[in-house]
C-alpha positions in Angstrom: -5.3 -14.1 15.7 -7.3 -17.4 15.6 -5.6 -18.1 12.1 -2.2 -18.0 14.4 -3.3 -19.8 17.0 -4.7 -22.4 15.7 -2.5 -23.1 12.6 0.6 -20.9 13.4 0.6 -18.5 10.6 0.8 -15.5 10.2 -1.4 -13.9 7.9 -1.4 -9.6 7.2 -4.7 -8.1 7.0 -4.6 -7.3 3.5 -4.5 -11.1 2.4 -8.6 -10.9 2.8 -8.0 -9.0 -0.6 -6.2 -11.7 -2.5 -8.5 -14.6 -0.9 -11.4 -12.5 0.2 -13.8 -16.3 0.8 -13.5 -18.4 3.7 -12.7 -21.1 1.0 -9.6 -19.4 -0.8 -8.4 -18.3 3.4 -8.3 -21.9 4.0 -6.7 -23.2 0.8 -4.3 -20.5 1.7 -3.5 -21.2 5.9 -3.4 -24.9 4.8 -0.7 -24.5 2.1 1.3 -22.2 4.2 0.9 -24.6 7.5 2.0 -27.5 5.2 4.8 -25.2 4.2 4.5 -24.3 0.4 6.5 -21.3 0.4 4.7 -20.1 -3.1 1.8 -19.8 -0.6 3.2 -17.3 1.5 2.0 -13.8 1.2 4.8 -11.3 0.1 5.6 -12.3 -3.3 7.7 -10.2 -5.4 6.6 -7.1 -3.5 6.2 -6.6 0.0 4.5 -3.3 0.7 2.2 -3.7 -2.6 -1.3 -4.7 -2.3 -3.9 -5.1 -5.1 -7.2 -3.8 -3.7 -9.0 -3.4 -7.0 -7.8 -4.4 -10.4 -9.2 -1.8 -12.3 -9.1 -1.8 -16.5 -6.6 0.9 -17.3 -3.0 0.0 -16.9 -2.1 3.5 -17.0 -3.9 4.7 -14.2 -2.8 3.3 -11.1 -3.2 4.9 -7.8 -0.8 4.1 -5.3 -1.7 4.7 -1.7 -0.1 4.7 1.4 -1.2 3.4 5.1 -2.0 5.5 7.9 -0.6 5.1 11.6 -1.9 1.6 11.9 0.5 0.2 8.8 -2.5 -2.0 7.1 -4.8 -1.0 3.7 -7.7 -2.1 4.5 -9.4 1.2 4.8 -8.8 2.2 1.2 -11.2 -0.5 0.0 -14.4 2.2 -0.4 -12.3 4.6 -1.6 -10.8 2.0 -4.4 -14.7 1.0 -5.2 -15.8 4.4 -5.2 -13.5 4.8 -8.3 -13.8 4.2 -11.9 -13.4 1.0 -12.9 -10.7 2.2 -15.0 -8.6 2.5 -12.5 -6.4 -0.1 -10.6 -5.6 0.8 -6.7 -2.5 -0.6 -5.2 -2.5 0.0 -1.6 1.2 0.5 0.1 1.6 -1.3 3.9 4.2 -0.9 6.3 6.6 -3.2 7.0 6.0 -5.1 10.6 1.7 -5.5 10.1 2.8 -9.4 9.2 3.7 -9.4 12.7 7.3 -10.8 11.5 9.3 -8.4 9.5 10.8 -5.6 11.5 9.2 -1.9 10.7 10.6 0.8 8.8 12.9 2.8 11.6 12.3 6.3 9.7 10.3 7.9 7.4 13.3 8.1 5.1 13.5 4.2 4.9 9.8 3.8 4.2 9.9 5.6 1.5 12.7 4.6 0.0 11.7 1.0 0.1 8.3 2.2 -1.0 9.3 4.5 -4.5 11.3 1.4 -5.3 8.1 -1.4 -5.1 6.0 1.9 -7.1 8.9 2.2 -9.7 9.2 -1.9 -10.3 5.3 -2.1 -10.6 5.1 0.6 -12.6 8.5 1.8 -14.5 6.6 4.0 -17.3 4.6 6.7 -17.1 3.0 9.2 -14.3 2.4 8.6 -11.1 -0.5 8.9 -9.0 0.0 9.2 -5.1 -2.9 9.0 -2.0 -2.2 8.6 1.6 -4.9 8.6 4.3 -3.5 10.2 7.5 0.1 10.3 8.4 0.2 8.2 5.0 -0.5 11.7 3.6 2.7 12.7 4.9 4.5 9.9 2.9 3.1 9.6 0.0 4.0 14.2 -0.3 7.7 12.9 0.4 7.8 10.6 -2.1 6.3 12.8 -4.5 9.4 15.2 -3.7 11.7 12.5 -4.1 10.2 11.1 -7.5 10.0 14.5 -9.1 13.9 15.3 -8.0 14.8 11.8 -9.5 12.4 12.9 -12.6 9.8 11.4 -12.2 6.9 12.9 -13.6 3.8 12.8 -9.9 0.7 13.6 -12.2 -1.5 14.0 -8.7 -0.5 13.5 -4.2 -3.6 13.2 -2.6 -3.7 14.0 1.2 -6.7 12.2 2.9 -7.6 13.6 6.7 -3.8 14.3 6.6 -3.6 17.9 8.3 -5.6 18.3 11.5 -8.5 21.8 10.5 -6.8 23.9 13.2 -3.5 23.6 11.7 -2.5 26.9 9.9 -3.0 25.9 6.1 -0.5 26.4 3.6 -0.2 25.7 -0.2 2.7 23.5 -1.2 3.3 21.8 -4.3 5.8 19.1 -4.9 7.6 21.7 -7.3 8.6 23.8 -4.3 
């Protein structure tokens, strides 16, 4: 919120990721405020967000906000991981504070399979989502596998409250 006051940008949460040093943050407000476009967050994909770069191009874990929209919480789990594998964090539309959010689930993930299927047109697919995110990342599952898409693993973080009857699904039902 300083950032925006006091240079008029506006900068999503995630961006600590790509310019995680106070140094790179400024480089980055002051190329923006002097209005290099090729500054700007939101390059070629607009929900994607590299958390960790991992060294196995073939395992890439995709995961998907919770209520609040941003990624930032999926940074343990990403370092917590192998180091072979990459994690790509999925945000919602609006956490910029400029682009208009998603009005339905239906449009999130629609907009989301297509970012997953650009970054990574080849191969499985694996699938996380931490809270309603769980929610999201089980639909697109269902819609990848109906389009043929091979969904080698969903994983549902804190997704289903304990008290809620459980019940097995898989995305081949």
């Amino acid at each position: 919120s300083r950032i925006k006051r006091d240079h008029d940008v506006n900068l999503e949460l995630s961006i600590l990721y790509s310019d995680p040093t106070p140094r790179t943050l400024l480089a980055r407000v002051r190329a923006i405020a002097s209005g290099d476009t090729s500054a700007a967050p939101g390059d070629r994909h607009r929900h994607l967000v590299e958390i960790a770069s991992g060294n196995d191009e073939r395992r890439t874990l995709y995961c998907v906000h919770g209520a609040g929209g941003n990624v930032l919480n999926f940074r343990d789990l990403a370092l917590g991981l192998s180091p072979c594998w990459r994690t790509v964090g999925i945000q919602a539309s609006g956490v910029d504070g400029v682009t208009p959010p998603h009005a339905t689930v239906d449009a999130m993930c629609e907009a989301y399979i297509a970012e997953v299927l650009a970054d990574r047109p080849d191969g499985p697919l694996f699938l996380a989502g931490y809270s309603a995110g769980g929610i999201i990342a089980y639909e697109m599952a269902v819609r990848l596998a109906a389009r043929g898409r091979p969904v080698a693993a969903v994983v549902l973080l804190d997704t289903f409250h304990h008290s809620i009857e459980g019940r097995r699904r898989t995305v081949r039902e």
